[in-house]
GUBA-7265 format. One line per 3 residues: for each residue x, y, z of N, C-alpha, C. Coordinates in nm, 4 decimals. Atoms other than C-alpha are relative to their C-alpha. Layout:
<nodes>
X:Y:Z:X:Y:Z:X:Y:Z | ...
</nodes>
This chain:
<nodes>
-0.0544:0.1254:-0.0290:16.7895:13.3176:3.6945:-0.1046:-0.1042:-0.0291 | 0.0844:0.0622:0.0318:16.6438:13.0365:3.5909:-0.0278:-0.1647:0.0716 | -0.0126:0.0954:-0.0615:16.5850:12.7005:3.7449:-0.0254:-0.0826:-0.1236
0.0189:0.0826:0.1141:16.6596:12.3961:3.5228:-0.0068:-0.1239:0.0716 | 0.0228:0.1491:-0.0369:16.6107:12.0063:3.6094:0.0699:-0.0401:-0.1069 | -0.0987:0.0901:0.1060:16.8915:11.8031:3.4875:-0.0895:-0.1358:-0.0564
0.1048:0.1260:0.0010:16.6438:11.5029:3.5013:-0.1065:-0.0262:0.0439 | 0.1432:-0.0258:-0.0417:16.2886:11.5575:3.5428:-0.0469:-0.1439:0.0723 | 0.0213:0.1448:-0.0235:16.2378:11.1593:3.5797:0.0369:-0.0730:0.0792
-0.0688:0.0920:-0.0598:16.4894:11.0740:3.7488:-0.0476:0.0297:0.1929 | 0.0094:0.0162:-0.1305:16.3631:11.2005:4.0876:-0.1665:-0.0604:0.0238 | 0.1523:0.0811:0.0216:16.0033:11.0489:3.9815:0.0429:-0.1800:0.0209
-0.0512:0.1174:-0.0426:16.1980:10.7332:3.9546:0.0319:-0.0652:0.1525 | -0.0508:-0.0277:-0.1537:16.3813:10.7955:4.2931:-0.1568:-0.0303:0.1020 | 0.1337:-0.0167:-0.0674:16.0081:10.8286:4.4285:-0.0507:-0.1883:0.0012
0.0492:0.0712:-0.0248:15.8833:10.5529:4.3136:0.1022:-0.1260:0.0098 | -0.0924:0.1283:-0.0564:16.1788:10.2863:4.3758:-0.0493:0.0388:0.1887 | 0.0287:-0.0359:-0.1540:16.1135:10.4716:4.7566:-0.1587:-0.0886:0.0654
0.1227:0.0636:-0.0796:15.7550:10.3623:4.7636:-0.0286:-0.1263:-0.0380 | -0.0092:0.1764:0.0500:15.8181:9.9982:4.5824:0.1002:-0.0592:0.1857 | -0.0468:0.0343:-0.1141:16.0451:9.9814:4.8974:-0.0475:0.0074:0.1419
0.0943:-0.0287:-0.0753:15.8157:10.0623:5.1333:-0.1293:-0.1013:-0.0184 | 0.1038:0.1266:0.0172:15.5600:9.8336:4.9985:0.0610:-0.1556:0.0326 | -0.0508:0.1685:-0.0011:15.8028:9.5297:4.9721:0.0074:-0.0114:0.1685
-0.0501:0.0150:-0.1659:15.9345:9.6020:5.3350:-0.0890:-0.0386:0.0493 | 0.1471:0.0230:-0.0860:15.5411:9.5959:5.4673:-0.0331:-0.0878:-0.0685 | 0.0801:0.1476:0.0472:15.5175:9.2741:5.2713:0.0733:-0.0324:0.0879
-0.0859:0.1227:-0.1373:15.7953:9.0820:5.4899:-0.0537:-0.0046:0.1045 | 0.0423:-0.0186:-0.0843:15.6628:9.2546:5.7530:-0.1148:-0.0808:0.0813 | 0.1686:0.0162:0.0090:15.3116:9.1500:5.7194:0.0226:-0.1337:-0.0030
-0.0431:0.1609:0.0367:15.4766:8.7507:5.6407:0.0608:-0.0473:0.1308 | -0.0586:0.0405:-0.1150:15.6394:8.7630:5.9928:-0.1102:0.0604:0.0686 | 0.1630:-0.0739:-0.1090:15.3002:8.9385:6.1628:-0.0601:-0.1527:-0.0075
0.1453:0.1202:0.0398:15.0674:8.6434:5.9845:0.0730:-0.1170:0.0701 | -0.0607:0.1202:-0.0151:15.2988:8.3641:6.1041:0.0114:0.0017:0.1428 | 0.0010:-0.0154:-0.1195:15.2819:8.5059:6.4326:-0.1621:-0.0069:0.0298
0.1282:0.0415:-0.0161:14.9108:8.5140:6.4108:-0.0934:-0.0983:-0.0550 | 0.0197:0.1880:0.0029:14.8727:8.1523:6.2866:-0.0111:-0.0640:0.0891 | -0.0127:0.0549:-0.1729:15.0215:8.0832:6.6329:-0.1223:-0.0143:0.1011
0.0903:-0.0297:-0.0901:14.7377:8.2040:6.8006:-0.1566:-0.0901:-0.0764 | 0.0988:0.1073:0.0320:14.4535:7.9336:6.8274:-0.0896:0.0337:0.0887 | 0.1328:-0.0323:-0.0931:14.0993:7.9667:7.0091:-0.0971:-0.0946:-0.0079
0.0909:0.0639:-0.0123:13.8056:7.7719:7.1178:-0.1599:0.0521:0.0922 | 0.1775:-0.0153:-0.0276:13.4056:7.7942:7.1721:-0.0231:-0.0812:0.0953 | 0.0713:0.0639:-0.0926:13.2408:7.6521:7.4632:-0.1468:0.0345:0.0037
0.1396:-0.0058:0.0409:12.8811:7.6178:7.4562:-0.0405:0.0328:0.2142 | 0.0555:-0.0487:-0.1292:12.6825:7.7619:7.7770:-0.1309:-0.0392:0.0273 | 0.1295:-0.0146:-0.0303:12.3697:7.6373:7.9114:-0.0369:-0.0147:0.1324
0.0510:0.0019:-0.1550:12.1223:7.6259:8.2167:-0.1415:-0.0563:0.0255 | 0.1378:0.0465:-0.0105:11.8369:7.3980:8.3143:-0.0800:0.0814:0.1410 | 0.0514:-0.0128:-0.1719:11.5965:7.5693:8.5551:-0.1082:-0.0883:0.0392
0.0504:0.1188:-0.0621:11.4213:7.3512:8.7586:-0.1588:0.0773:0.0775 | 0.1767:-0.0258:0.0339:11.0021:7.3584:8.8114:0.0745:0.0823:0.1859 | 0.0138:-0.0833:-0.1451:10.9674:7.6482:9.1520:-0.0502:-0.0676:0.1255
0.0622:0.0307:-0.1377:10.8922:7.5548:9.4839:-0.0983:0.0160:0.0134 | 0.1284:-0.0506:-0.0715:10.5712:7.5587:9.6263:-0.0576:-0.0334:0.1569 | 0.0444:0.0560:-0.1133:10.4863:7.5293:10.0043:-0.1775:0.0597:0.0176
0.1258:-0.0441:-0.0547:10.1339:7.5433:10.1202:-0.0890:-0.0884:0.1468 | 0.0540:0.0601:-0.1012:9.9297:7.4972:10.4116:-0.1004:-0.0545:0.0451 | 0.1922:0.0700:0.0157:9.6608:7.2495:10.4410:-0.0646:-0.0176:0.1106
0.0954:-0.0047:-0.1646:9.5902:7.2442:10.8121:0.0935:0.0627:0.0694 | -0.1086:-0.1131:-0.0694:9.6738:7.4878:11.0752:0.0131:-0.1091:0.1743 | -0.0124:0.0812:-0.0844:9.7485:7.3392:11.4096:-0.0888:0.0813:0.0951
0.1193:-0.0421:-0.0241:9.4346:7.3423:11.5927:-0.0179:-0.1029:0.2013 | -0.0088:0.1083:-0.1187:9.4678:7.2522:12.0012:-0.1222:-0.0372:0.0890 | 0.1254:-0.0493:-0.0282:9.1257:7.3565:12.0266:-0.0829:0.0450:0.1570
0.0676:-0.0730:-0.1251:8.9431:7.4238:12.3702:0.1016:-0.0288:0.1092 | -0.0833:0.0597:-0.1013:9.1925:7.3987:12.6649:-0.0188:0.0309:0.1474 | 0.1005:-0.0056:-0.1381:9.0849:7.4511:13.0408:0.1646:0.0438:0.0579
-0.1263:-0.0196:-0.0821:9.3800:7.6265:13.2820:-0.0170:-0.1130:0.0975 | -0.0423:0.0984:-0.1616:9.6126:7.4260:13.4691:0.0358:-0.1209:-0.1182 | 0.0114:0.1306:0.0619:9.5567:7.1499:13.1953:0.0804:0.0013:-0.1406
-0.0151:0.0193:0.1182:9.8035:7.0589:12.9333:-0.0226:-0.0619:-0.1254 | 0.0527:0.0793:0.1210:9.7274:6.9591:12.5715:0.0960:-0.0031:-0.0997 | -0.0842:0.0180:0.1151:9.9613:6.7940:12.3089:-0.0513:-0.0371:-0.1265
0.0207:0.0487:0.1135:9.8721:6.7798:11.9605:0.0742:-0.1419:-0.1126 | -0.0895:0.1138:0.0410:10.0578:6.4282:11.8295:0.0228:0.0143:-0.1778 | -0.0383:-0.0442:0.1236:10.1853:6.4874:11.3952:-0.0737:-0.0824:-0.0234
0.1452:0.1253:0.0589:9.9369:6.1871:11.3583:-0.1004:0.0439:0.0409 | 0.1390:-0.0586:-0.0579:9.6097:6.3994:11.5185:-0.0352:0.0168:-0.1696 | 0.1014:-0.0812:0.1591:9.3606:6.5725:11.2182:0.0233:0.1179:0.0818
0.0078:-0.1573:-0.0186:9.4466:6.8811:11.4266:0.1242:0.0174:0.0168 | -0.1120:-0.0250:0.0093:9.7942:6.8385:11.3688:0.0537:0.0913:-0.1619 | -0.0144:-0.0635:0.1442:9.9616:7.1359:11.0847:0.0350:-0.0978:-0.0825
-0.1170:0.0658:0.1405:10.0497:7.0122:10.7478:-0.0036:0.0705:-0.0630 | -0.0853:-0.0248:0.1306:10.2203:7.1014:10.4630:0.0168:-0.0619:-0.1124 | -0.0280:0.1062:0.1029:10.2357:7.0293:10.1033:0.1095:0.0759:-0.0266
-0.1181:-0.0429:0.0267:10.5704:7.1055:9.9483:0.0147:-0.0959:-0.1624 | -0.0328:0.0583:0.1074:10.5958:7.0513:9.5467:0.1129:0.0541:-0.0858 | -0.1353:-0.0325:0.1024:10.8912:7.1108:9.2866:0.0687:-0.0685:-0.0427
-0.1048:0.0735:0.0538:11.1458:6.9327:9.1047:-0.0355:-0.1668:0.0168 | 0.0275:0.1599:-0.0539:11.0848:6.5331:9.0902:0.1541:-0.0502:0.0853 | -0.1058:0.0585:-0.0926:11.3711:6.3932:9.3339:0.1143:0.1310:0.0447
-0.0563:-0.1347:-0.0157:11.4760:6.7511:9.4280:-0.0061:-0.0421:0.1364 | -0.0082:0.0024:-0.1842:11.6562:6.8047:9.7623:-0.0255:0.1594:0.0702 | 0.0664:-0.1120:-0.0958:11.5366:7.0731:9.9699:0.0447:0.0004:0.1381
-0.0666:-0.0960:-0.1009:11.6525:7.2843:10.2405:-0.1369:-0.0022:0.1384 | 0.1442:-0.1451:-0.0701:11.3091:7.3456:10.5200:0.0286:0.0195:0.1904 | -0.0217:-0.0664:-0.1543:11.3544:7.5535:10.8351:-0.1168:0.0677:0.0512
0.1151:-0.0602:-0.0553:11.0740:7.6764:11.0340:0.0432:0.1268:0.1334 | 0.0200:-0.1245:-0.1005:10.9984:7.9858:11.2419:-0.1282:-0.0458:0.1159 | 0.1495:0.0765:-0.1163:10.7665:7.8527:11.5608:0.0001:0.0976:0.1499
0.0258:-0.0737:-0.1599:10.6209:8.0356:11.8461:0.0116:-0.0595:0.1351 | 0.0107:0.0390:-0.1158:10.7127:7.9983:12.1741:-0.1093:0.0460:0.0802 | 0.1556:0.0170:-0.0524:10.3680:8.1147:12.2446:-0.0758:0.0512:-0.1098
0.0724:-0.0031:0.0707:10.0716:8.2000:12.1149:-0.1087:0.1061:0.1001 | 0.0572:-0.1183:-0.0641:9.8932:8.5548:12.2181:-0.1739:-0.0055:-0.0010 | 0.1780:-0.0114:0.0011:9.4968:8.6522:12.3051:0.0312:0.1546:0.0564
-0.0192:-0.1219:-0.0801:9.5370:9.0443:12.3515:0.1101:0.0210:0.0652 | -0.1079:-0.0191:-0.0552:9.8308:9.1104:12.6133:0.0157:-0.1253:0.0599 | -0.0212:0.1196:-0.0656:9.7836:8.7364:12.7387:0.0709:-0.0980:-0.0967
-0.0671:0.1106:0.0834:10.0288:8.4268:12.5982:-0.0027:-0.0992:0.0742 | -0.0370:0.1460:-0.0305:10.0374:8.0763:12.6277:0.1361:-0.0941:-0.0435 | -0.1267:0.0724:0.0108:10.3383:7.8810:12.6214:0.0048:-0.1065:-0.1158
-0.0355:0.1032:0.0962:10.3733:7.6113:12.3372:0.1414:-0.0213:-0.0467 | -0.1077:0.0621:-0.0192:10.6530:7.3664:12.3399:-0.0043:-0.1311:-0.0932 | -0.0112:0.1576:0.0778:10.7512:7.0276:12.2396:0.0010:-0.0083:-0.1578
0.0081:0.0205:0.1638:10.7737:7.0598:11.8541:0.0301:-0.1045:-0.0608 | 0.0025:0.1508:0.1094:10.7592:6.7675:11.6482:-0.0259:0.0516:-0.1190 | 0.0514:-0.0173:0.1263:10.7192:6.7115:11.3180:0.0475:-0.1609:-0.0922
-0.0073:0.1863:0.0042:10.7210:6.3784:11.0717:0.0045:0.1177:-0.1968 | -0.0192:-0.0054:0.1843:10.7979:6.4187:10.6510:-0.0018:-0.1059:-0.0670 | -0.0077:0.0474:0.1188:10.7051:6.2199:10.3901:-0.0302:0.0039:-0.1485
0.0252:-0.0213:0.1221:10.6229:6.1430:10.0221:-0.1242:-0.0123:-0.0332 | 0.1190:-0.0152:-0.0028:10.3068:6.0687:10.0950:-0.0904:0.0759:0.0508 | 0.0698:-0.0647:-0.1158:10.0053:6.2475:10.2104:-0.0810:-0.0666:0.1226
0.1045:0.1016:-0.1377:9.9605:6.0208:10.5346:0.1207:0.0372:0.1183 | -0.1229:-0.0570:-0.0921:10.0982:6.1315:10.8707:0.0348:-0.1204:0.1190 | -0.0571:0.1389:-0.0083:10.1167:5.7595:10.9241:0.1189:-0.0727:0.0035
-0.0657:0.0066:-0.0577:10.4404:5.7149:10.8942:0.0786:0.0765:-0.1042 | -0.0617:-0.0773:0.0801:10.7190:5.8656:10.7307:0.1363:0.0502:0.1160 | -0.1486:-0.0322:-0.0438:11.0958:6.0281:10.8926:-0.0503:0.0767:0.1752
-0.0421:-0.0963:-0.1156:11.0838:6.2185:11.2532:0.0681:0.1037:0.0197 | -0.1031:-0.1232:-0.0120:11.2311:6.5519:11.2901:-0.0764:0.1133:0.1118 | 0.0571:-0.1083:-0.0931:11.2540:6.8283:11.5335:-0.0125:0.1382:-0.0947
-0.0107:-0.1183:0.0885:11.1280:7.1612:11.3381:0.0577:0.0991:0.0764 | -0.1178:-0.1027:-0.1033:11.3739:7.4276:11.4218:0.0319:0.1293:-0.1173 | -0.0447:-0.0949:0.0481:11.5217:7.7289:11.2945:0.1467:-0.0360:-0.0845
-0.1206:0.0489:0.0534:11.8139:7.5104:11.1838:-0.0340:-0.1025:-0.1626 | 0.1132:0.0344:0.0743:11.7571:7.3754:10.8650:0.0289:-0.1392:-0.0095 | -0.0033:0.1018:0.0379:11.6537:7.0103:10.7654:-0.0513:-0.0550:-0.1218
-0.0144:0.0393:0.1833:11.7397:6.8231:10.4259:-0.1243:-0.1026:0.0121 | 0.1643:0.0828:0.0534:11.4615:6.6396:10.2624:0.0819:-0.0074:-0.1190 | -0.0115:0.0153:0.2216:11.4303:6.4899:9.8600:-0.1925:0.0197:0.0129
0.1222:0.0629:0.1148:11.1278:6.5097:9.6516:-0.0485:-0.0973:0.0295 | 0.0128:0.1404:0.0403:10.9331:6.2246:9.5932:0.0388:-0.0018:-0.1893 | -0.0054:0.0040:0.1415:10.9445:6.1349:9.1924:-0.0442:0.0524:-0.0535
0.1316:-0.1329:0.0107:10.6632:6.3332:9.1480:0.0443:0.1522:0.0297 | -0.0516:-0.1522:-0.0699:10.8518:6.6432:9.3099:-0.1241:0.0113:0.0996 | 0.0980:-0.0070:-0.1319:10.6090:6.6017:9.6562:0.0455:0.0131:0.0772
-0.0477:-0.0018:-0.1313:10.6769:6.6217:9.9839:-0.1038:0.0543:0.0892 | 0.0908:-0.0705:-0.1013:10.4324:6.6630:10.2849:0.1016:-0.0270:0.1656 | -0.0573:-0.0384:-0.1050:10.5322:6.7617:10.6219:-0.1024:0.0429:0.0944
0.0678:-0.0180:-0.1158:10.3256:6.7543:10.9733:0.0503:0.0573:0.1445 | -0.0859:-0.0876:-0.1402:10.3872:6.9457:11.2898:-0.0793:-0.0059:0.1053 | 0.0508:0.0097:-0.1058:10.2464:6.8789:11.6116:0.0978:0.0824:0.1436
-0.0434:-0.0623:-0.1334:10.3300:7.0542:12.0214:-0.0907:-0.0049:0.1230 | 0.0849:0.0529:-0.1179:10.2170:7.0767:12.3652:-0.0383:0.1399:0.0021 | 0.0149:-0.1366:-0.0303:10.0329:7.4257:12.4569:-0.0593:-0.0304:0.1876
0.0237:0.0322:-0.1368:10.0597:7.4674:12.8584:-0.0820:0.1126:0.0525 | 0.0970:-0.1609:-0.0357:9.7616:7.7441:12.9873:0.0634:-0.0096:0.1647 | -0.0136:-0.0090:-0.1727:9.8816:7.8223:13.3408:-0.1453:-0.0055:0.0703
0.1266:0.0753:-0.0377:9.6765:7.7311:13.6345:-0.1486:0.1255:-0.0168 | 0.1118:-0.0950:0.0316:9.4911:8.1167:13.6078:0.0367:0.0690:-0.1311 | -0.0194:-0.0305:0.1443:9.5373:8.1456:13.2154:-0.1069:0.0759:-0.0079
0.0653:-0.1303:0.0418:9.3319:8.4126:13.0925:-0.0754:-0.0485:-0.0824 | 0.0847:0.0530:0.0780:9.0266:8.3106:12.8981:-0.0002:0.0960:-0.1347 | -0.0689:-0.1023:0.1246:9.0786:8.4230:12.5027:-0.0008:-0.0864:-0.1008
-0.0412:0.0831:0.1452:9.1397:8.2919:12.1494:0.1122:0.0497:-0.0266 | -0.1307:0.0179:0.0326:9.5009:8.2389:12.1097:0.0711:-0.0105:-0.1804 | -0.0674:0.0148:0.1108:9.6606:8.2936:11.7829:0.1886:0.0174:-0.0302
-0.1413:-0.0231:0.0484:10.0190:8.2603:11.6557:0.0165:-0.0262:-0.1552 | -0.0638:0.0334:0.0774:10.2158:8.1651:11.3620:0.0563:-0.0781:-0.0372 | -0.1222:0.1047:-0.0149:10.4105:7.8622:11.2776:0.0234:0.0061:-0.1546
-0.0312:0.0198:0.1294:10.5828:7.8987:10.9434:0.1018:-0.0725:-0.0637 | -0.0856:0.1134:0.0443:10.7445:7.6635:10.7327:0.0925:0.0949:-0.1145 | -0.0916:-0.0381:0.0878:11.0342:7.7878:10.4615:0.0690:-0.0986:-0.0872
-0.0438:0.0497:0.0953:11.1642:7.5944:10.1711:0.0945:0.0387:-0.0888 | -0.0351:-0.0264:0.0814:11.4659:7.5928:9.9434:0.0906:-0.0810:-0.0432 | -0.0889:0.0805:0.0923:11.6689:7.4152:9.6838:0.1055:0.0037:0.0673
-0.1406:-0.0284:-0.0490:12.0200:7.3110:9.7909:0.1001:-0.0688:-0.1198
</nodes>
């Protein structure tokens, strides 16, 4: 038996009218895709970030109530020379955050003394002459800069020795904290 082909061509033809139709179809196709993705529009936004010069607190005098006798109280006033200060630099007209941590006493071995009354005074200058009033606290209080990015800050208190206070050198802590807002 033999196998014959009435028309060798004609199913070569058949073929390729199949894949001319297949091409045209995925042209329309492709003409209603693009016209749909014409539609679609987009935009660039640009991103940036200035950072701003770091904080710096430092401490230029410690608060110093110096010799005190029991029984007898002594207040240091934010205008003394043995009143703390603080310099505080960063940012020129930068506002700032500062909260302090302050002892309600001040230890010698297992003995403490009481210290109270906290004051404190801020300005742009370094004079504790005059400048704002504030109570230093654990709560915080806003400040600016000066132009310069400055800021000083003084802290004065009362330390009360009871009448049989314990003879000793008293040390504590009073720390200041700073931050951008």
């Amino acid at each position: 038996m033999s196998l014959r082909l009435s028309n060798p061509l004609a199913g070569l033809r058949a073929f390729r009218l199949s894949a001319e139709l297949i091409i045209a179809v995925s042209l329309v196709l492709l003409m209603f895709d693009a016209g749909r993705l014409q539609a679609q529009t987009s935009a660039s936004a640009n991103v940036t970030a200035s950072v701003s010069q770091p904080l710096s607190v430092s401490a230029t005098n410690g608060l110093a109530f110096g010799t005190l006798f029991p029984g007898n109280n002594k207040t240091v006033a934010v205008t003394d020379a043995a009143a703390a200060a603080f310099s505080i630099s960063g940012a020129a007209n930068g506002n700032v955050s500062m909260t302090f941590s302050i002892p309600t006493t001040i230890t010698s071995g297992g003995n403490s003394l009481t210290v109270d009354s906290w004051a404190a005074r801020r300005n742009t200058t370094n004079s504790a002459s005059a400048g704002t009033d504030f109570t230093p606290s654990a709560s915080a209080t806003q400040a600016v800069l000066s132009g310069s990015g400055n800021l000083y800050v003084f802290v004065g208190a009362t330390a009360h020795p009871g009448s049989s206070q314990a003879a000793g050198a008293y040390t504590g802590t009073l720390t200041l904290t700073v931050v951008y807002f």
